[in-house]
C-alpha positions in Angstrom: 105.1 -346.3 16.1 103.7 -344.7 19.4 103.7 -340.7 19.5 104.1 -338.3 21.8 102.8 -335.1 23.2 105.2 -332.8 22.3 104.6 -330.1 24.8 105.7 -333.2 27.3 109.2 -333.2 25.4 109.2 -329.5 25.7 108.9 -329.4 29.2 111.5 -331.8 29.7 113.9 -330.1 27.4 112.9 -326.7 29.8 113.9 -328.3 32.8 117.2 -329.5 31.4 118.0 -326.5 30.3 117.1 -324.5 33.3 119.1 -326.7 35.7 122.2 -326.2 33.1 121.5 -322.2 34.1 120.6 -321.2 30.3 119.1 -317.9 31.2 116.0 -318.8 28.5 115.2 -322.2 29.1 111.3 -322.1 27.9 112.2 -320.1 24.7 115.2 -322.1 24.1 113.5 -325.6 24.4 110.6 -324.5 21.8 112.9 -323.2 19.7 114.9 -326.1 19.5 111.3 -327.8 18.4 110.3 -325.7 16.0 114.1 -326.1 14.2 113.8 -330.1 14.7 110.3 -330.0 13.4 111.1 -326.9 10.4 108.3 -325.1 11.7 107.5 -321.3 13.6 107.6 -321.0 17.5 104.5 -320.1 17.4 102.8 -323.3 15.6 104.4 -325.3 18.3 100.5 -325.6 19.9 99.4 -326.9 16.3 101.5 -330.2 16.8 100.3 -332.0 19.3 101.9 -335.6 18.9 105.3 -336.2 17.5 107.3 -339.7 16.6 109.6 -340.7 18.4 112.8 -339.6 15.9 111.6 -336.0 16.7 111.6 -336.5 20.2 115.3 -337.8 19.5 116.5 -335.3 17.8 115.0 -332.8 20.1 116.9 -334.7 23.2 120.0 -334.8 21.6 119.9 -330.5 20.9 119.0 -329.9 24.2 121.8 -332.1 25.7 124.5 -329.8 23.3 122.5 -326.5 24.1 122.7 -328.1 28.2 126.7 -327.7 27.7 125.8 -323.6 26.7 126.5 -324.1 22.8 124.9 -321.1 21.6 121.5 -321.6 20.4 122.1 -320.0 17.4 124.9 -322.4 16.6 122.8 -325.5 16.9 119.9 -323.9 14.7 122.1 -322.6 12.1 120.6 -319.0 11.8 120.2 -315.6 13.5 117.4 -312.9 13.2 118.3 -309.5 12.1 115.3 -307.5 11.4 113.4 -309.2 8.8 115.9 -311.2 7.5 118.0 -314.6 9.1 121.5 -315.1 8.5 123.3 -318.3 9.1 126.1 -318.3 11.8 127.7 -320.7 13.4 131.9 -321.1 15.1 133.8 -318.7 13.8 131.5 -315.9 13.7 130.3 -313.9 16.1 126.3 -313.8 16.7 124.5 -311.0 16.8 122.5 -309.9 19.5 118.8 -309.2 19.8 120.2 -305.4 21.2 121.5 -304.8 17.8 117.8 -304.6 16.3 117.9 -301.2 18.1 120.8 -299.9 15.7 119.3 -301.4 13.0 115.8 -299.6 13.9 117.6 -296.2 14.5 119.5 -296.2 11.2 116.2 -297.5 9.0 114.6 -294.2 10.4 117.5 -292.1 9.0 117.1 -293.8 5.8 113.5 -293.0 5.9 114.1 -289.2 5.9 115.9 -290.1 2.5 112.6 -291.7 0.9 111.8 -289.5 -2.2 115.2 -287.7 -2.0 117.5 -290.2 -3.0 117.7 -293.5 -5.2 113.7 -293.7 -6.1 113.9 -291.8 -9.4 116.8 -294.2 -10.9 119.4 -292.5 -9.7 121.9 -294.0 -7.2 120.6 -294.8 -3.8 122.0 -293.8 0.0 125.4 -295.2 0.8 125.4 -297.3 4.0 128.4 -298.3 5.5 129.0 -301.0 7.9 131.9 -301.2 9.8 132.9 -304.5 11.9 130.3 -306.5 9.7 130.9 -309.8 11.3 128.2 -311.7 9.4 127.2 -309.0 7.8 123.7 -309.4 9.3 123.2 -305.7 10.0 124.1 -305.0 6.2 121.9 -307.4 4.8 118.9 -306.7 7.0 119.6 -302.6 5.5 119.6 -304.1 2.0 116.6 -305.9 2.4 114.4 -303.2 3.8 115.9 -300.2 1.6 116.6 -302.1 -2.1 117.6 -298.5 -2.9 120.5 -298.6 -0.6 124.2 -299.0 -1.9 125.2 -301.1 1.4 129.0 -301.8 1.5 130.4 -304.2 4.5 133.6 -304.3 6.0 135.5 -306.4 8.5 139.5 -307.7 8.9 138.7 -310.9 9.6 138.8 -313.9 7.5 136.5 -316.6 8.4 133.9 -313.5 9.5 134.1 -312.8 5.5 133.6 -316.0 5.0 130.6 -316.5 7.1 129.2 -313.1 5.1 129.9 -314.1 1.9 127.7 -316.8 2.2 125.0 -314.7 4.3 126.0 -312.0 1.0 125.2 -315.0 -1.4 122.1 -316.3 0.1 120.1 -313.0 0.1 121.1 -312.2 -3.1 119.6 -315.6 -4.1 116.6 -314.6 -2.8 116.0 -311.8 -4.2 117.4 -309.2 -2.2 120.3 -306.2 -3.4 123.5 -307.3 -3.4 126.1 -306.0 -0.9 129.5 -304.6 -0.9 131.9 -307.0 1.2 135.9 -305.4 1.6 138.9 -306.9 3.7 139.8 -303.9 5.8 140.8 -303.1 9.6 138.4 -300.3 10.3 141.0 -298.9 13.0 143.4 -298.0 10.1 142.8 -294.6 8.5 143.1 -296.1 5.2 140.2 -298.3 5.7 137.6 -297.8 2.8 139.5 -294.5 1.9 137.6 -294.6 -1.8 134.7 -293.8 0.2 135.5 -290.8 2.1 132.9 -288.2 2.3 130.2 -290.3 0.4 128.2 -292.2 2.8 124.7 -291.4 4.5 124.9 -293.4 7.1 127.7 -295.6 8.5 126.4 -298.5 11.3 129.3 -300.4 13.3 128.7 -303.1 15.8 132.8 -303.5 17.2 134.3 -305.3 20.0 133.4 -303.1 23.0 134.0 -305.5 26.0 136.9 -304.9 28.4 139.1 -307.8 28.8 138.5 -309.6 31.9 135.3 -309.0 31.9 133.1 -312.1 33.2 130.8 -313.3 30.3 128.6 -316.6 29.5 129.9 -319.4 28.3 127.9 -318.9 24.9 130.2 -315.9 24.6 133.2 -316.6 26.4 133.8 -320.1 24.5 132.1 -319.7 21.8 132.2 -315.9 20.4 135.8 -315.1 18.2 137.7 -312.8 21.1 138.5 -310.6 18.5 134.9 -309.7 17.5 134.2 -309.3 22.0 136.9 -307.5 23.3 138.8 -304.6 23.0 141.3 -303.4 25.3 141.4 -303.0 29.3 138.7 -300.2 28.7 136.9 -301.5 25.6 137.2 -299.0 24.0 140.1 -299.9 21.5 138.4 -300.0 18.7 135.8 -297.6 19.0 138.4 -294.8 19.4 139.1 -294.9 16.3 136.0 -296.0 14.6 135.2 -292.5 15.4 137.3 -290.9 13.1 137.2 -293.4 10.3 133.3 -293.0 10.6 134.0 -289.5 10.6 135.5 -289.3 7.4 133.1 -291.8 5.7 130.4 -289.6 6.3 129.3 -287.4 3.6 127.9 -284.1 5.4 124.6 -284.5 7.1 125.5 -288.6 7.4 124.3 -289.8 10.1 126.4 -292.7 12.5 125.7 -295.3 15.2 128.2 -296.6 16.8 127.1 -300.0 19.7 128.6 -299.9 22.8 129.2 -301.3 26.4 127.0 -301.0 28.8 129.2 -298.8 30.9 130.5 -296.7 27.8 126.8 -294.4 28.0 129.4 -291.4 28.6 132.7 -292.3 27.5 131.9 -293.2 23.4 129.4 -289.8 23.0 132.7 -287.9 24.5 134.5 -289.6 22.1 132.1 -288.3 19.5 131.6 -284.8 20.8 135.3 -284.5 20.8 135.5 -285.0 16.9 134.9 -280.9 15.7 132.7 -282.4 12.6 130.0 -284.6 14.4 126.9 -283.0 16.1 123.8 -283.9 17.4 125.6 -286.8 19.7 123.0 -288.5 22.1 123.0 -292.2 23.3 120.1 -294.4 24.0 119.1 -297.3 26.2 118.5 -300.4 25.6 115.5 -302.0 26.4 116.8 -302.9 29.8 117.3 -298.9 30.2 121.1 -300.0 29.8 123.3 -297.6 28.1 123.4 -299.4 24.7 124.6 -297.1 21.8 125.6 -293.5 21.0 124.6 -291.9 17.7 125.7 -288.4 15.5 125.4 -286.7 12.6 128.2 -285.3 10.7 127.9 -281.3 10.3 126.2 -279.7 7.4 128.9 -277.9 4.9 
């Protein structure tokens, strides 16, 4: 059977997906190759040749991913910190911004090391509101084993998507998570938990309706999980007070938001009398990307 050079398949599978305007087209193609060939990215240059099945399969991807089927959809998986979860319709797919708030709230739990949940003892409660596929969650219970994580989201085939992400960690090893059916906008939500957590995460819908998006969004991403009233705001609003209440005091809270939203969601938070120490940060675009605070000391 005659091989072929590989990097010649990935160049082709580039310019198809360049001409379809996916805004990656390089990263996407060798992605796509190192899924087809179960492999890293960056062993790509370690295969030179490939049969012609590979080169197949790899053709027929890039055709889908040509049509702007998420990426993530056609691999089966999505990074979050050091952990992958699996996604696919039905779910929405987190973002590469989202390491940020994953990064900001592993530092929070790092001024707990020694403190809390190393001496047998239970750990720090983390709370993660709007869980989706409950990849922030997971990727806090696989870098803090200590951490009781509980997830939350009002969804049904989202809880579907993170029970199995739930399952699959566990399998390997990691602490098991806390999944709950609950509308986060309600102020019953998780009302066993008032006043016990650490730290409370939450990802929501934060995009204004009407607002123009990719197709990998816009046809692909559950509506539910992107937007969120005329402002976008809808759910955050009160995400603010059920976070509010979940925090124990001291707790600490990130809340991801809209680009424009850099003044409107730390108002919100400054307007709740308990929360202090509101600031937002940037992306790493320098794009207003998501507003933290700490609930105050007793």
């Amino acid at each position: 059977m005659t091989r072929q050079p590989l990097r010649l398949a990935v160049l082709e599978a580039e310019r198809i997906l360049a001409r379809a305007g996916v805004a990656s087209p390089r990263a996407d193609a060798e992605l796509l190759a190192a899924h087809v060939l179960d492999t890293e990215r960056t062993h790509l240059p370690l295969i030179p040749l490939v049969d012609q099945p590979v080169v197949e399969r790899l053709r027929k991807l890039v055709q889908q991913r040509a049509t702007r089927v998420p990426l993530q959809h056609l691999t089966g998986a999505s990074a979050m910190g050091a952990i992958a979860v699996s996604v696919g319709p039905g779910v929405f797919v987190p973002r590469p911004e989202t390491e940020l708030l994953l990064a900001w709230g592993l530092a929070v739990l790092e001024g707990l090391e020694g403190t809390e949940g190393l001496d047998g003892t239970a750990g720090p409660v983390v709370i993660d509101l709007c869980t989706g596929s409950a990849a922030l969650a997971l990727a806090i219970a696989q870098a803090r084993p200590d951490a009781v994580v509980h997830a939350v989201d009002n969804d049904p085939a989202a809880l579907a998507w993170a029970r199995r992400n739930a399952n699959e960690r566990a399998g390997a090893g990691d602490t098991p998570i806390a999944l709950h059916a609950g509308d986060v906008t309600h102020a019953s939500a998780l009302a066993e938990l008032n006043g016990t957590a650490h730290l409370v995460l939450c990802n929501p819908p934060y995009i204004p309706v009407g607002t123009e998006l990719p197709p990998e969004v816009a046809d692909h991403d559950p509506p539910a999980a992107v937007y969120a009233g005329p402002d976008g705001l809808a759910v955050i609003r009160p995400v603010v007070s059920t976070a509010a209440r979940l925090l124990r005091p001291g707790g600490a809270l990130a809340i991801e938001h809209d680009e424009s939203h850099g003044e409107a969601v730390p108002a919100l938070l400054r307007a709740r009398g308990v929360l202090t120490d509101v600031e937002d940060h940037p992306d790493l675009a320098g794009r207003p990307r998501f507003a933290t605070a700490r609930r105050k000391p007793s």
